[in-house]
C-alpha positions in Angstrom: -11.1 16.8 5.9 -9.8 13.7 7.8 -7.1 11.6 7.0 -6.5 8.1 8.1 -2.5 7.7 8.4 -0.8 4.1 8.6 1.4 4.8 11.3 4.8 2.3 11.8 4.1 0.6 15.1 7.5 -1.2 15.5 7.5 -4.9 14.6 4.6 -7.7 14.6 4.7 -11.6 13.9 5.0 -12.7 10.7 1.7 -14.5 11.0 -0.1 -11.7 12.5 -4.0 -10.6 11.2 -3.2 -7.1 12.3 -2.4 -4.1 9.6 1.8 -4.4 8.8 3.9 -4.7 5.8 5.6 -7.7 5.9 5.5 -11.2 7.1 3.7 -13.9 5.3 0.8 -13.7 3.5 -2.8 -15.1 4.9 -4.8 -15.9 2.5 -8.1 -18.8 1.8 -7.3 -22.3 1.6 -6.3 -23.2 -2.3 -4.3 -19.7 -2.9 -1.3 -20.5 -5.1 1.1 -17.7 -5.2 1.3 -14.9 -7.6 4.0 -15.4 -10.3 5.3 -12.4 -12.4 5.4 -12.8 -16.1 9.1 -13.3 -16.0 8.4 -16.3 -14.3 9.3 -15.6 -10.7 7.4 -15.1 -7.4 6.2 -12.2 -6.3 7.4 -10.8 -3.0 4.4 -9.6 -0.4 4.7 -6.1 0.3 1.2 -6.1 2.7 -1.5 -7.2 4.8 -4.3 -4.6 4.9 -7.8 -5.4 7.4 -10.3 -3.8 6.0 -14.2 -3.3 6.3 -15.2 -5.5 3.5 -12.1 -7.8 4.2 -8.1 -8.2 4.0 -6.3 -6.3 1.2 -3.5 -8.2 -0.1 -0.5 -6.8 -2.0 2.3 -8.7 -3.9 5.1 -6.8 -6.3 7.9 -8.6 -8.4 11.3 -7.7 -7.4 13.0 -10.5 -8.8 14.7 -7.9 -11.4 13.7 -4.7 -10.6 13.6 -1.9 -13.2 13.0 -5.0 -15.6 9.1 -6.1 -14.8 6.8 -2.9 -14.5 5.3 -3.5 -11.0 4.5 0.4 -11.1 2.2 -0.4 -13.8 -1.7 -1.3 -12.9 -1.6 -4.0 -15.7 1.3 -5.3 -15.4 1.7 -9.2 -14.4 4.8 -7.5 -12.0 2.1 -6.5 -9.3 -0.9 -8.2 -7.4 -3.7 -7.0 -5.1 -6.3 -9.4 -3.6 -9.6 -8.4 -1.7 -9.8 -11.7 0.7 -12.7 -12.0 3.2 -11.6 -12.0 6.4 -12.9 -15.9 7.7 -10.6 -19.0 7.6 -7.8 -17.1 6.0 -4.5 -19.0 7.0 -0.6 -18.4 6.5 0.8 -19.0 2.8 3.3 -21.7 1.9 6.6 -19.9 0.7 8.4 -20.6 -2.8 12.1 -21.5 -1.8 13.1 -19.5 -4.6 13.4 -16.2 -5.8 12.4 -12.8 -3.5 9.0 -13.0 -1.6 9.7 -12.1 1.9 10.8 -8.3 3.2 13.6 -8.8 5.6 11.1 -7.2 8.4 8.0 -7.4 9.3 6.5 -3.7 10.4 3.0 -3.0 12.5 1.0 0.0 11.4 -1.6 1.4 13.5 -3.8 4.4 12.2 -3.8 7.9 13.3 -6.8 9.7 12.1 -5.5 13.8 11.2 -7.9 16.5 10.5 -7.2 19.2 8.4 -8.6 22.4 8.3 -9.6 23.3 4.6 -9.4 27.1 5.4 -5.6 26.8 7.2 -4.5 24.8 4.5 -4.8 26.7 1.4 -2.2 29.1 0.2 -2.4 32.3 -0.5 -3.9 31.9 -3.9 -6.4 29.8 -2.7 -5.7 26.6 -3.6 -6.5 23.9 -1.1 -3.2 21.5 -0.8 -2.9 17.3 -1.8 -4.6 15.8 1.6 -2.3 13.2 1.7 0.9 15.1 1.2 0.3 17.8 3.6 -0.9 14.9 6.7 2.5 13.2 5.9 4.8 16.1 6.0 3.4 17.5 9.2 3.7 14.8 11.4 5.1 14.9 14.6 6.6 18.5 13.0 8.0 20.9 14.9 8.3 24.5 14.5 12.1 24.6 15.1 12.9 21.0 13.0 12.7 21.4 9.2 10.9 17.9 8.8 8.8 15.8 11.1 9.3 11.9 10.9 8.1 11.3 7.9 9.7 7.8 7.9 7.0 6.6 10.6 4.2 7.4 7.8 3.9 3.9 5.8 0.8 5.5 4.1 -3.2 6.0 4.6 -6.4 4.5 4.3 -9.1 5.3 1.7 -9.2 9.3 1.0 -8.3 10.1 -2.2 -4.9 9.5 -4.5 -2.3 12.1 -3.5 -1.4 13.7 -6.3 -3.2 10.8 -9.1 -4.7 12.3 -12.5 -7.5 10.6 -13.7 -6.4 9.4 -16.6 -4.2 6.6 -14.7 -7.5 5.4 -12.6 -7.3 1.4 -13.2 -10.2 -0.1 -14.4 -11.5 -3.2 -13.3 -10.9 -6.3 -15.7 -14.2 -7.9 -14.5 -16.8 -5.3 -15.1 -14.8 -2.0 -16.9 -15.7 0.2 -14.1 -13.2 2.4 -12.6 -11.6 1.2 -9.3 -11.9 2.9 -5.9 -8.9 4.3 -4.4 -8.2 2.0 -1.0 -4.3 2.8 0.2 -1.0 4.4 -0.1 2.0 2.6 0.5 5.6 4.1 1.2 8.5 2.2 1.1 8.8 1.7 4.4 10.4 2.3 8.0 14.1 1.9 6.9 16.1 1.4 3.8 17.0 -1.8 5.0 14.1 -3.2 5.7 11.8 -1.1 2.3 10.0 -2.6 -0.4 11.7 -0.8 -3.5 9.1 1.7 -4.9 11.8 3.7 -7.3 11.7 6.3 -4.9 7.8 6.5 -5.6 4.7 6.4 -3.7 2.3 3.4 -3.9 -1.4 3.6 -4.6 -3.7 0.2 -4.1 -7.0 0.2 -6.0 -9.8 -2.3 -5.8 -13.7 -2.7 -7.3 -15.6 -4.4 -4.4 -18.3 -5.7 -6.3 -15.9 -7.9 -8.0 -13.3 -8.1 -5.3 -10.7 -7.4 -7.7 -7.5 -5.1 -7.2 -4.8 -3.5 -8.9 -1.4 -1.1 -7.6 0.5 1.2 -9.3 3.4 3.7 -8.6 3.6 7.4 -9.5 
């Protein structure tokens, strides 16, 4: 099995149509910015390229612990599916939290796991996900690798996700494909704040419709 890691690439314009977390948001002409349902902006946590277009992901942090951006229906959170053509940086609110204080370049490092090397001694094969982020750059002699480099992965499957928290799409009631995970980030400085937890970005491409959550 293959896993696509989002790997921090040190830092990238603000502008920038590449894969980072950060910056401002590009988005089609006429896109007004998310509000939370407590009435403040949302602040962009990332700008994803992907095959069928840009993923684009938005989280309240205006009072955090307060609106339940770790919740797929919540108003706290945002995910859009843009096409890739014409897409142009968004006006900021003056108000309220919508900017990280960096803006981080990921690059993708494909890691392939061996199925048969992975499983323990019961059996059991390990959570992809987990297993591609603890090992890299590990060394036999270091007790970690850098796991702070790992911003998250590309499609693959949830790490760690029961079934019964799969969004559903509000267009058609189907259940969402899995696209991304998102950590934190680099640095505690610089971090969207997650709770501690691990992002997970969903979306229905037929009806280019998205939804995060945190678990």
């Amino acid at each position: 099995m293959q896993i696509a890691l989002m790997i921090y690439d040190g830092s990238a314009p603000a502008d920038s149509d590449v894969p980072r977390t950060g910056g401002v948001p590009l988005a089609p002409a006429g896109f007004a910015w998310p509000l939370c349902g407590c009435g403040g902006p949302l602040q962009f946590f990332a700008h994803l390229p992907v095959e069928d277009g840009v993923l684009s992901v938005f989280l309240c942090q205006n009072n955090p612990g307060a609106c339940a951006f770790w919740d797929a229906s919540s108003s706290a959170n945002r995910v859009y599916l843009f096409p890739r053509e014409e897409l142009r940086p968004v006006a900021v609110p003056e108000a309220g939290l919508t900017l990280l204080p960096a803006t981080s370049a990921i690059r993708t490092h494909v890691v392939t796991i061996d199925p048969e090397d992975a499983c323990d001694e019961e059996g059991i094969e390990p959570d992809a996900y987990d297993l591609a982020r603890s090992g890299w750059k590990w060394e036999p002699e270091e007790g970690f690798g850098k796991q702070r480099e790992v911003l998250g992965s590309l499609g693959g499957s949830p790490s760690y996700l029961e079934d019964d928290r799969l969004p559903v799409c509000p267009s058609c009631t189907g259940t969402m494909e899995f696209a991304a995970h998102l950590e934190e980030g680099i640095t505690r400085e610089t971090a969207m704040n997650l709770g501690g937890q691990l992002g997970y970005v969903f979306v229905c491409r037929p009806c280019r419709e998205g939804a995060f959550l945190t678990d």
